[in-house]
N, C-alpha and C positions, 0 to 999 in steps of 0.2 A: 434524645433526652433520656435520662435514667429510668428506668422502671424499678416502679416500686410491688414487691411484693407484699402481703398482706395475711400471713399465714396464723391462722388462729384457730387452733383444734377445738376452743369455748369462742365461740365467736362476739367479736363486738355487737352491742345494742345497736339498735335498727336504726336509730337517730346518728349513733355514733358512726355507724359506716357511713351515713349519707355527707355527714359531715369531715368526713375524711378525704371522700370523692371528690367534693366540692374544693378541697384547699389541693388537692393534685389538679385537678381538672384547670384550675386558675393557673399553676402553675405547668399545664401542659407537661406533664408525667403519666406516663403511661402509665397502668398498675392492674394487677390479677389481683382476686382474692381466694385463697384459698382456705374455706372455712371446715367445719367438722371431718376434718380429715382422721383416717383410724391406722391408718398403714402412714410409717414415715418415709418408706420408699415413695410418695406422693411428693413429700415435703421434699423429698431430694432431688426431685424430677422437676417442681417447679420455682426451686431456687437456682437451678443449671444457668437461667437468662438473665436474672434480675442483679439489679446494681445496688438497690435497698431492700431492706426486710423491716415488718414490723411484726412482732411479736408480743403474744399476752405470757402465759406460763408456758408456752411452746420452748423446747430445748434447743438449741444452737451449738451442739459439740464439735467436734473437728470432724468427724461424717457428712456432716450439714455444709461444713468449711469448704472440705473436701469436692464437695459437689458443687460449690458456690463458684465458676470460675472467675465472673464477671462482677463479683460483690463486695461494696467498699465501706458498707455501714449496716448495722442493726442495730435498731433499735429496740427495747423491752418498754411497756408501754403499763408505767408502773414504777414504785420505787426499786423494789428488789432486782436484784440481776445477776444471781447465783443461779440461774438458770444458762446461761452465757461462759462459756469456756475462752475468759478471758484472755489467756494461754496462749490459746489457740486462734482465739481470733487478732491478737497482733502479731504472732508466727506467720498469718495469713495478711498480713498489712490490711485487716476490718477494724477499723471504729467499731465500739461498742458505746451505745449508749440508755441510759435510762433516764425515766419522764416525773424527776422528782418531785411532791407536792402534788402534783396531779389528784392523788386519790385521798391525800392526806384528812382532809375532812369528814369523808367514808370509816375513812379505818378507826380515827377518833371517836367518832358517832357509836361506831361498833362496840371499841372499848369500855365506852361508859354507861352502853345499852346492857354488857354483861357485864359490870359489876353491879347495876342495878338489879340483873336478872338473880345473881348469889346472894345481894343484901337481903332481896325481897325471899328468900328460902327458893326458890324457882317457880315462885306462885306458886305453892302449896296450899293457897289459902290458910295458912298459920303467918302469927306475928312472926315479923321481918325486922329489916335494922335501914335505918338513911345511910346517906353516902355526907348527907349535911356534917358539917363537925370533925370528920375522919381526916386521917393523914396518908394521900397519896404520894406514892413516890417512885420516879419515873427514870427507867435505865434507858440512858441517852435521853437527849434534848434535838432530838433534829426535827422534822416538817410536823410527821403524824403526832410526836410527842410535845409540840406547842399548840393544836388545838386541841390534843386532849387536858393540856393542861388548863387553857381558854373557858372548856368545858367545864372544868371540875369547880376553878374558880367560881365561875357560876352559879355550881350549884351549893357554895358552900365550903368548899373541901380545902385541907390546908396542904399545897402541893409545894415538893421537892423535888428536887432532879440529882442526876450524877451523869458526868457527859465530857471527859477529858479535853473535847474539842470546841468546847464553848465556852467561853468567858463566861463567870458569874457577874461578870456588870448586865449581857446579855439577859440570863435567866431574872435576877432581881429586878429588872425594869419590866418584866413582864407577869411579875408577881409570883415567882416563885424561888422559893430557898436552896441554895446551892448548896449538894453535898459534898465530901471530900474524896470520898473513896468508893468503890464499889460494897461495903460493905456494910455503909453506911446505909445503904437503901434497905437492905432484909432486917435491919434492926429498928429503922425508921417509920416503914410506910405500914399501916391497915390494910390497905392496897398496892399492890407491885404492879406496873405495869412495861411489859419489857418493850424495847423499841431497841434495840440493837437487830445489825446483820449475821447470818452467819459465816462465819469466816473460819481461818485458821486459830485466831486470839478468841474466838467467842465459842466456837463448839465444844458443847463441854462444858462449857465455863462456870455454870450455873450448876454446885456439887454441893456437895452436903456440908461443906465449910462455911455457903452463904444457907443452904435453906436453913440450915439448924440452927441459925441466927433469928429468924422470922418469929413475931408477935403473936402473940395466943389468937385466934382468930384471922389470921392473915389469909387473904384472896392474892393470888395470884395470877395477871391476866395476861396472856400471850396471845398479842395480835402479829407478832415478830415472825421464829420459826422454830420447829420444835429440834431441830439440832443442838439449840445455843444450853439446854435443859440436862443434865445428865439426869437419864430416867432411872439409876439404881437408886439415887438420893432421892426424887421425886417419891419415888416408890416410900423410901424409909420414912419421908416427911408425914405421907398419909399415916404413915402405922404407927409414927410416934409422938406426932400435934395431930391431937384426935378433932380439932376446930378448924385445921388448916384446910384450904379449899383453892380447889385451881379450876380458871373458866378460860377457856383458849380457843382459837379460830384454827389452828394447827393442830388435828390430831395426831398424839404423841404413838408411837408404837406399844404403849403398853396399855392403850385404851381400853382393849376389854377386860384386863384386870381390875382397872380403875373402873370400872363400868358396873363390875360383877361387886367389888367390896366396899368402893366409895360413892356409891350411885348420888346420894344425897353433899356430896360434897365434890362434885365435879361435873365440869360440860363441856364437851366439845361440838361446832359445828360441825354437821354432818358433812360440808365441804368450805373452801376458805371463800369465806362471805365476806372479808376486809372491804373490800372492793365494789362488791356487787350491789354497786347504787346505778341510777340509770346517767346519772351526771359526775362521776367520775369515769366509769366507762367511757363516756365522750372527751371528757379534761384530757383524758390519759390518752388514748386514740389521735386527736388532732394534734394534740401536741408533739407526738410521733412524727405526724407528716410533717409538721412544721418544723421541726430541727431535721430533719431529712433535706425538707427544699434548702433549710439555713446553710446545711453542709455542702449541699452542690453552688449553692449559687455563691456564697459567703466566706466558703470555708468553715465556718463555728462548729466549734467542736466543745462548746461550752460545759456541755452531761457526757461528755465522753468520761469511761469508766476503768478505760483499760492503759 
């Protein structure tokens, strides 16, 4: 039978591994876990035998490949999967796959925890502002950016999106207004909140063409990555929208500047929290196993990414 590796430098929740064991164990899959590992000569050693990996933020480059000789799939257990040398893993004839939706609820949750956290001044105890009444507006439409928009709905908020890949009959049936253009969002929303990957089309992307676009008081949320940001315009927005404010789960590299001049108008988590619920943890995790057995037993290659 295949074995499944299990390599996670942050390891799954306590629930979440047991619930992992239990869906191989049914499926008679052998499996290692290989948790807070600090050396990747470890990872290299004990990807030599295994036929599957699953992976949290752990890296998978062609070293990893390289060492894999018996390895037909990985999966990232999670949406993102920029961590995956996709390259390389079909140079190596590896499936790559990711566990989409899974955490989407989490990362939502998060988003609308921090713009609450900026309207409210960061609990400063001084008057603060609602989210009620305001105009969100949401780069991309895919998993995490339909229940933040589910949320905001909710709370009030008049949301729009921009998402070349999804029909605006999609967005308008779920109640929010479809934009036309990428640029349409930095002149539109009180809130930005990005949901794009970073890739080749998006790093960068986000320059002082769209921030300088952006509403007197505009928050900016990045639950996404801090690639897709170009930080010289990020930089200029602070010095030149003296109301502009960015709360992000990805610290940018120019954090202690931002730290040092914009204290009162910027937050980042000390690490990426998108995630870190104890029931995405598990969503994300099982669902791993389960398109792994899908793939040996079925063939599906349904989240393959590469």
């Amino acid at each position: 039978m295949p074995k499944v590796l299990i390599a996670t430098e942050k390891p799954f929740a306590a629930e979440a591994v047991q619930q992992i064991k239990a869906e191989l164990d049914q499926a008679k899959y052998p499996y290692e876990f290989l948790e807070n590992y600090t050396d990747v000569a470890d990872l290299h050693k004990a990807v030599a035998e295994a036929d599957a990996i699953i992976i949290r933020s752990d890296i998978v480059d062609a070293a990893v490949l390289d060492a894999a000789k018996k390895l037909r799939i990985v999966v990232r257990a999670g949406a993102g999967y920029d961590n995956i040398d996709l390259v390389a893993a079909t140079a190596h004839d590896v499936v790559a796959m990711n566990t989409p939706g899974q955490n989407s609820n989490a990362v939502a949750e998060l988003a609308i925890g921090m713009m609450i956290y900026m309207a409210r001044g960061k609990f400063n105890g001084k008057s603060g502002s609602e989210l009620a009444g305001k105009k969100l507006a949401l780069y991309g439409y895919g998993y995490v950016a339909r229940y933040t928009a589910k949320i905001a709905i909710g709370i009030g908020m008049e949301v729009f999106a921009y998402d070349p890949y999804i029909s605006n009959e999609v967005m308008t049936n779920e109640g929010v207004k479809p934009l036309s253009k990428v640029a349409d969002i930095f002149t539109t929303g009180d809130y930005i909140s990005l949901h794009i990957p970073a890739n080749k089309e998006t790093k960068k992307s986000i320059t002082w063409d769209l921030l300088g676009l952006v509403r007197s008081g505009c928050t900016i949320v990045n639950t996404a990555r801090k690639e897709v940001i170009d930080e010289e315009a990020l930089l200029k927005a602070f010095a030149e929208k003296k109301k502009f404010r960015l709360v992000t789960d990805v610290e940018p590299d120019c954090h202690a500047e931002l730290m040092e001049k914009y204290a009162d108008r910027y937050f980042a988590t000390p690490k990426k929290m998108g995630a870190q619920t104890e029931e995405a943890n598990t969503n994300a995790g099982v669902a791993a196993a389960r398109q792994i057995i899908a793939f040996f037993e079925k063939g599906d290659v349904a989240f393959k990414v590469n």
